[in-house]
N, C-alpha and C positions, 0 to 999 in steps of 0.2 A: 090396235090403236096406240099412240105414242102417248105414253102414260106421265104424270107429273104429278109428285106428294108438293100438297100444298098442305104446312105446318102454320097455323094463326088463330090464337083461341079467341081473336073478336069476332062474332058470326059476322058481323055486318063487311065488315074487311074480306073473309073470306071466300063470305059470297059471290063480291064484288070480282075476286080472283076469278074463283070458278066457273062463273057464267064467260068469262071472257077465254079463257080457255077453252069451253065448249064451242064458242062462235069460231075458234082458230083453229077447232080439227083435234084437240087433246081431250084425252080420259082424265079429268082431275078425279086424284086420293086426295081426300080429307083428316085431319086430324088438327085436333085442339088442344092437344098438350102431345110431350116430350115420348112416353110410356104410348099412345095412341099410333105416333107418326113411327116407332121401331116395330111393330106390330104391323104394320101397314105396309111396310118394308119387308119383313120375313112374308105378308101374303103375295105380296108383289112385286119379285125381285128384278122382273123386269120394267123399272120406274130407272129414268135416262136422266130427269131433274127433278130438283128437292127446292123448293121454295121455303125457307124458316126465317119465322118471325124471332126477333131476339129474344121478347120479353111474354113466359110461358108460368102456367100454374106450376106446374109440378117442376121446371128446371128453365134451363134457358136457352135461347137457339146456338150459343157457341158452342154449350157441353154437348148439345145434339151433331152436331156438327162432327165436332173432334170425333166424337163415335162412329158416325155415319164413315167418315175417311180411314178410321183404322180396319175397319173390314171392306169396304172399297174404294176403290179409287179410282174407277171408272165414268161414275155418276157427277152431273154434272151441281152446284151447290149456288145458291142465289139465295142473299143476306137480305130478311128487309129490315133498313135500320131510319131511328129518328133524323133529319135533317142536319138537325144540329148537334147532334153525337158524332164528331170526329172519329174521336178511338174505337167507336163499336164498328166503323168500316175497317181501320185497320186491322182489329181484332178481331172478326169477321173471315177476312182473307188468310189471316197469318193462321186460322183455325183449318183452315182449309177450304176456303169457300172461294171460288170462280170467281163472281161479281155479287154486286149489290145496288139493291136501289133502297132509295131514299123516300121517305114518307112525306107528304101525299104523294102518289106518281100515279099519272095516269096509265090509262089500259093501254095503248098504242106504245108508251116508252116500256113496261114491262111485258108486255107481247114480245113486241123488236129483241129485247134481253133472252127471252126466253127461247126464242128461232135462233139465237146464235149461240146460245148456249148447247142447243139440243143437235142442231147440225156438226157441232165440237164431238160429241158425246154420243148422240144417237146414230151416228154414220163413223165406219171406219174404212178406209181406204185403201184399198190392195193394191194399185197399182205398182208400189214399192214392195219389191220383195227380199232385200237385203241389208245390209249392215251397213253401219258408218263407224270404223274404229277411228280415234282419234287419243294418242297417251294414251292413260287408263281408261280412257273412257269406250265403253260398245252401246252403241244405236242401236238396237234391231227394228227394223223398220216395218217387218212384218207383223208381229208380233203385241208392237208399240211397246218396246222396254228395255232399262240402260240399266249396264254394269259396270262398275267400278273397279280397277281391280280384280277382277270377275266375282264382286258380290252384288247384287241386284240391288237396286235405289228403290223405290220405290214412288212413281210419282202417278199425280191427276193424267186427266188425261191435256188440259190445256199448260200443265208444267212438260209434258212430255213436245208437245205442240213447242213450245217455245224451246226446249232445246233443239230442237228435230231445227228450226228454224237458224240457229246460234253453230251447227254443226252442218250445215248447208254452204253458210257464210263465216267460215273460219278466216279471223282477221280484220272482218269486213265491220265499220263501225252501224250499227242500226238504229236510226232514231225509235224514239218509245211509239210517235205515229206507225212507224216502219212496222213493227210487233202489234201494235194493235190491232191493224189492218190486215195481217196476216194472222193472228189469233185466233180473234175475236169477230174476222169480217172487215171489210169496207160498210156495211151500214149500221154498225156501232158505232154509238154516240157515248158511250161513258169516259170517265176522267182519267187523264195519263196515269193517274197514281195505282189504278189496275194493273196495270205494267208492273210500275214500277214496286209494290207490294207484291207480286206474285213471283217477282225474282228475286226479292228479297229472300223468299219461301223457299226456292231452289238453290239460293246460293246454302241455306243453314244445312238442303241434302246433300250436295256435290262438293262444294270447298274443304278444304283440308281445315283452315280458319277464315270462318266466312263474315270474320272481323276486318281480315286483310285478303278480297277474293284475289284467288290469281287465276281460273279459268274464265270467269265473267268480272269484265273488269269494266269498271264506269268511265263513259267518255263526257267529260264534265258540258254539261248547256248542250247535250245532245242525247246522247243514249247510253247504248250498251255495246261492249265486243269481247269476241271469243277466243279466246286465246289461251297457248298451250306455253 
């Protein structure tokens, strides 16, 4: 069964996850603090997405986060954060989280989050069995994983998705809908700045100075292009 750690020490919040997940075909893991939800993880290694609440007894959903990415980066990460807390969604993503939804949300909008996040993450694609060299850059498109220089990057799997996408279309300018839609799906409903914070994330692994990128380069009142 296609598993999901839901991290939120409100039981009532939690529950409310949980039950909704069972009605949609998923095994929810539980945990109420930071120490429960790594624990849960080592029983469970095959858990495809991580739902964390920001705010935890024992630590908090970014430090969990950061953690959770430095030993995988496969798994897919879903922020839930206050409405009116801006920075906790950018700092959220820049921690290495997919998306995020925003509190109150109902079950129908984080369900929809959850199916595109786990189609991301829970399905990998073989059709492509080969490489995309471009500069220093190597695709391996089997595999899902880019080198530099021939030293390995290491990315998500929706950063890998978005480059795969950016080295498809070398040259070609992408609006951020363009990426979304390919990312994330056609029936994703979240805000352009998913995009746009997730290539921010890629530009600090791939650019030389990703103050001044020059492989992803911003196409102003439009998008993004790939260029060597």
């Amino acid at each position: 069964m296609k598993k999901v750690l839901v991290l939120e020490d409100e039981i009532s919040i939690r529950s409310f996850i949980v039950i909704n997940l069972k009605r949609a075909g998923y095994d929810a893991i539980e945990a109420g603090t930071g120490e429960e939800a790594f624990e849960q993880l080592r029983l469970h290694p095959n858990i495809k997405v991580a739902i964390l609440d920001i705010m935890l007894p024992d630590t908090d959903g970014f430090e969990v986060c950061r953690k959770i990415r430095a030993s995988n980066s496969q798994i897919g990460i879903i922020m839930l954060t206050a409405r009116t807390q801006e920075m906790d969604k950018v700092t959220g993503l820049m921690t290495g989280a997919d998306d995020y939804v925003t509190k109150p949300f109902s079950s129908a909008e984080l369900m929809a989050r959850i199916d595109a996040l786990y189609r991301r993450t829970g399905s990998v694609k073989h059709e492509d069995l080969g490489e995309i060299v471009q500069g220093p850059f190597r695709l391996n498109t089997r595999n899902r994983t880019l080198e530099k220089n021939g030293a390995r990057i290491k990315l998500t799997q929706v950063e890998y998705a978005i480059m795969k996408m950016f080295m498809d279309n070398p040259g070609k300018p992408l609006s951020r809908e363009d990426i979304l839609n390919t990312v994330w799906g056609r029936d994703y409903f979240g805000e352009l700045k998913i995009a746009d914070v997730n290539i921010r994330r890629l530009r600090i692994k791939i650019e030389d100075d990703p103050t001044a990128p020059s492989f992803i380069t911003t196409v102003w009142g439009y998008g993004y292009k790939w260029g060597l």
